[in-house]
MDAnalysis code that builds the backbone (N, CA, C; Angstrom):
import MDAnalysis as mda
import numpy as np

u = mda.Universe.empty(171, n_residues=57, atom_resindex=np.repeat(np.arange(57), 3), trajectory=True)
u.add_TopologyAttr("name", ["N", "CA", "C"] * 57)
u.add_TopologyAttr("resid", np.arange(1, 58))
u.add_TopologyAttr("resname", ["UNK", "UNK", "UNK", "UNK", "UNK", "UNK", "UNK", "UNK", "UNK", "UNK", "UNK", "UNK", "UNK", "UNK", "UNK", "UNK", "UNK", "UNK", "UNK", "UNK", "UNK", "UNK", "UNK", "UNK", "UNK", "UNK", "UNK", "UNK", "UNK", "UNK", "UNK", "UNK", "UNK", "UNK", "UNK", "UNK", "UNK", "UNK", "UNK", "UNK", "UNK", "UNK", "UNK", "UNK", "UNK", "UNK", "UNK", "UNK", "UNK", "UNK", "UNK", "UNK", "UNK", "UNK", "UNK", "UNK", "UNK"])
u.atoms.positions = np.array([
    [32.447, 6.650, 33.045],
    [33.566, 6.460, 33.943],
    [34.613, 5.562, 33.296],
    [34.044, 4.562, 32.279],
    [35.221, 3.462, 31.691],
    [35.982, 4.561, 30.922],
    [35.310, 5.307, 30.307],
    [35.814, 6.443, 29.344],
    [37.249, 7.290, 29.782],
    [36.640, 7.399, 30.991],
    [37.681, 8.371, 31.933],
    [39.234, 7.575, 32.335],
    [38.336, 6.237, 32.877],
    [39.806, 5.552, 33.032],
    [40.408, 5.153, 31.652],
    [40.460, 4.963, 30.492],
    [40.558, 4.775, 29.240],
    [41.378, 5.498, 28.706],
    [40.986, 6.814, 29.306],
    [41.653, 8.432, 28.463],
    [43.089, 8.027, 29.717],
    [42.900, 7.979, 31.018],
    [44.043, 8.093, 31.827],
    [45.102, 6.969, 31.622],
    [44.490, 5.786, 30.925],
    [45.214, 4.886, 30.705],
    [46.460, 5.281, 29.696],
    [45.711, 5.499, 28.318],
    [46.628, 6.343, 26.892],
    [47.111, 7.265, 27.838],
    [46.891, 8.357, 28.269],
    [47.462, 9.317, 29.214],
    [48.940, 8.872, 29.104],
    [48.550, 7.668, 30.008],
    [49.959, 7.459, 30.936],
    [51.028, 6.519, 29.674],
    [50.352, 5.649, 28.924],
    [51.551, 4.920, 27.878],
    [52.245, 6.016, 26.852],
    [51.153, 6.985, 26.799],
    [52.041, 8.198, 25.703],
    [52.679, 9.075, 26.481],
    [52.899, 9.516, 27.961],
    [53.754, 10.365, 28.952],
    [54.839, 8.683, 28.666],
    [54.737, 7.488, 29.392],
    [55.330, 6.833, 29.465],
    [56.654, 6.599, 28.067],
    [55.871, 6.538, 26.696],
    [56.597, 7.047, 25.692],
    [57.513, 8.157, 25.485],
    [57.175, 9.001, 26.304],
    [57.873, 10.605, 25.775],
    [58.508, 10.763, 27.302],
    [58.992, 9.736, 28.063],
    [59.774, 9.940, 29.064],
    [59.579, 10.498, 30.235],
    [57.801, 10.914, 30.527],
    [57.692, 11.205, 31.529],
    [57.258, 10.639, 32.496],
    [58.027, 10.158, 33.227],
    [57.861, 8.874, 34.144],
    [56.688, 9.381, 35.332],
    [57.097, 10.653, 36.248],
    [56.175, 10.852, 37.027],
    [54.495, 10.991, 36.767],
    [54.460, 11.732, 35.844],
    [53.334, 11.694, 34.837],
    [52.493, 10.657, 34.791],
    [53.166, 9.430, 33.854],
    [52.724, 8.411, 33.547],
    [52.366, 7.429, 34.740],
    [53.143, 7.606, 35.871],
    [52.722, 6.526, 37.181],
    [51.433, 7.395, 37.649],
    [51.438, 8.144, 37.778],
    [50.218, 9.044, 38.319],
    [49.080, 8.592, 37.319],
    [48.946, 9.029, 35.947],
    [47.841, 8.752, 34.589],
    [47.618, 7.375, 35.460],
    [48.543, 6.644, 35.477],
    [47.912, 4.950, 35.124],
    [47.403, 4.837, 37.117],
    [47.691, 5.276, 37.912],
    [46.977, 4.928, 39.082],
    [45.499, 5.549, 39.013],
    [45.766, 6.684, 38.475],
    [44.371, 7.356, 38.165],
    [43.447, 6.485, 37.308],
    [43.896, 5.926, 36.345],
    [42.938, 4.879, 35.663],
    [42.874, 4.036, 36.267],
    [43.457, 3.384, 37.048],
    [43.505, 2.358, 37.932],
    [42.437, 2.275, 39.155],
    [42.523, 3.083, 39.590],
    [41.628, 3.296, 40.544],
    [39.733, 3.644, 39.793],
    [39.846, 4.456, 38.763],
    [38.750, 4.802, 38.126],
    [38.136, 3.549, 37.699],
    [39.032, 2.451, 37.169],
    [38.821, 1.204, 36.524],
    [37.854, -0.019, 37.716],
    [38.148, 0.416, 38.834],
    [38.130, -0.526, 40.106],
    [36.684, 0.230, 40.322],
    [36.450, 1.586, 40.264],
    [35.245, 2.133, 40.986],
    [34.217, 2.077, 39.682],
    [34.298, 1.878, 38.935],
    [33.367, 1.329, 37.162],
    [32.958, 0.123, 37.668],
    [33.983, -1.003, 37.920],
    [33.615, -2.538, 38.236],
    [32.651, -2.106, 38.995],
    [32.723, -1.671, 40.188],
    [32.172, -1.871, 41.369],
    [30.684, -1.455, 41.056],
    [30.463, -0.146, 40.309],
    [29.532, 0.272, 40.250],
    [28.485, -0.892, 38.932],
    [29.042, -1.350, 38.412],
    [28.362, -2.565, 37.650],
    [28.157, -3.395, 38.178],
    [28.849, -3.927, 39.115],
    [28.511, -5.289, 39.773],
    [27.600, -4.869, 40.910],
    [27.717, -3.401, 41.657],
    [26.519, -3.213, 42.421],
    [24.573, -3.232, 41.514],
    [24.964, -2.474, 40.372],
    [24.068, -2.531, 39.339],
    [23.243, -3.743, 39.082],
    [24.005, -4.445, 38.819],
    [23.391, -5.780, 38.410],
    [22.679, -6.163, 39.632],
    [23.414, -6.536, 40.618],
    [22.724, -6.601, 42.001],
    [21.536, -6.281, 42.279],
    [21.480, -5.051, 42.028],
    [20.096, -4.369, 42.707],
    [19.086, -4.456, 41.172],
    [19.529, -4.762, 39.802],
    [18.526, -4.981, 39.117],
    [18.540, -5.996, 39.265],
    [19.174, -7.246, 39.307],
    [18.675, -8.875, 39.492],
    [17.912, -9.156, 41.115],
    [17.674, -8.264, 42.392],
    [17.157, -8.184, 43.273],
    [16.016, -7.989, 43.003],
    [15.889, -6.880, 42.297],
    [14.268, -6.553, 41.652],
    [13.772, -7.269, 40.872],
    [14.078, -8.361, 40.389],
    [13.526, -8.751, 39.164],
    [13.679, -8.307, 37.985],
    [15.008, -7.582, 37.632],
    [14.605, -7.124, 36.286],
    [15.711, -7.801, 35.351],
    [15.625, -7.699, 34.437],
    [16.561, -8.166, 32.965],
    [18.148, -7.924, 33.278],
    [19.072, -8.516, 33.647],
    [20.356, -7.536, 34.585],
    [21.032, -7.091, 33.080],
    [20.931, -7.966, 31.613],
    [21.456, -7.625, 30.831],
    [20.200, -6.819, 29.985],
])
Protein backbone atom coordinates (compact mmCIF):
# COMPACT_ATOMS: atom_id res chain seq x y z
CA UNK A 1 0.00 0.00 0.00
CA UNK A 2 3.13 2.52 0.79
CA UNK A 3 4.04 1.46 -2.79
CA UNK A 4 0.76 2.58 -4.17
CA UNK A 5 0.73 5.85 -2.43
CA UNK A 6 4.44 6.40 -3.62
CA UNK A 7 3.61 5.68 -7.35
CA UNK A 8 0.49 8.36 -6.84
CA UNK A 9 2.71 10.68 -5.22
CA UNK A 10 5.50 10.84 -8.52
CA UNK A 11 2.13 10.55 -10.38
CA UNK A 12 1.11 13.80 -9.33
CA UNK A 13 4.80 15.97 -9.20
CA UNK A 14 5.44 14.70 -12.90
CA UNK A 15 1.47 15.67 -14.15
CA UNK A 16 2.30 18.68 -11.81
CA UNK A 17 5.57 19.26 -14.03
CA UNK A 18 3.97 18.85 -17.43
CA UNK A 19 1.09 21.23 -16.46
CA UNK A 20 -1.51 19.11 -15.59
CA UNK A 21 -2.98 20.60 -12.77
CA UNK A 22 -6.28 18.57 -12.48
CA UNK A 23 -4.40 15.41 -12.73
CA UNK A 24 -1.86 16.15 -10.32
CA UNK A 25 -4.42 17.41 -7.39
CA UNK A 26 -6.28 14.21 -7.85
CA UNK A 27 -2.58 11.78 -8.00
CA UNK A 28 -1.55 13.58 -4.76
CA UNK A 29 -5.09 13.23 -2.78
CA UNK A 30 -5.03 9.73 -3.92
CA UNK A 31 -1.64 9.24 -2.27
CA UNK A 32 -2.75 11.13 0.39
CA UNK A 33 -5.37 9.36 1.50
CA UNK A 34 -3.55 5.84 0.64
CA UNK A 35 -0.65 7.29 2.87
CA UNK A 36 -3.17 7.87 5.97
CA UNK A 37 -4.82 4.24 5.47
CA UNK A 38 -0.87 2.46 5.47
CA UNK A 39 -0.32 4.51 8.89
CA UNK A 40 -3.34 3.30 10.22
CA UNK A 41 -2.98 -0.12 9.24
CA UNK A 42 0.62 -0.23 11.04
CA UNK A 43 -0.24 1.35 13.99
CA UNK A 44 -3.34 -1.02 14.25
CA UNK A 45 -0.61 -3.86 13.60
CA UNK A 46 1.59 -3.15 16.15
CA UNK A 47 -1.31 -2.96 18.51
CA UNK A 48 -2.65 -6.19 18.17
CA UNK A 49 0.99 -7.75 17.97
CA UNK A 50 2.20 -5.86 21.18
CA UNK A 51 -1.42 -7.07 22.78
CA UNK A 52 -0.37 -10.55 22.13
CA UNK A 53 2.83 -10.54 23.26
CA UNK A 54 4.73 -10.64 20.35
CA UNK A 55 8.03 -8.84 19.01
CA UNK A 56 6.02 -5.54 17.43
CA UNK A 57 9.40 -4.97 15.55
Amino acid sequence: MLGWALVFALLAVLAGVLGFAGLAGFAATVAKILFVVFLVLLVATFAVRAFRGRSVL
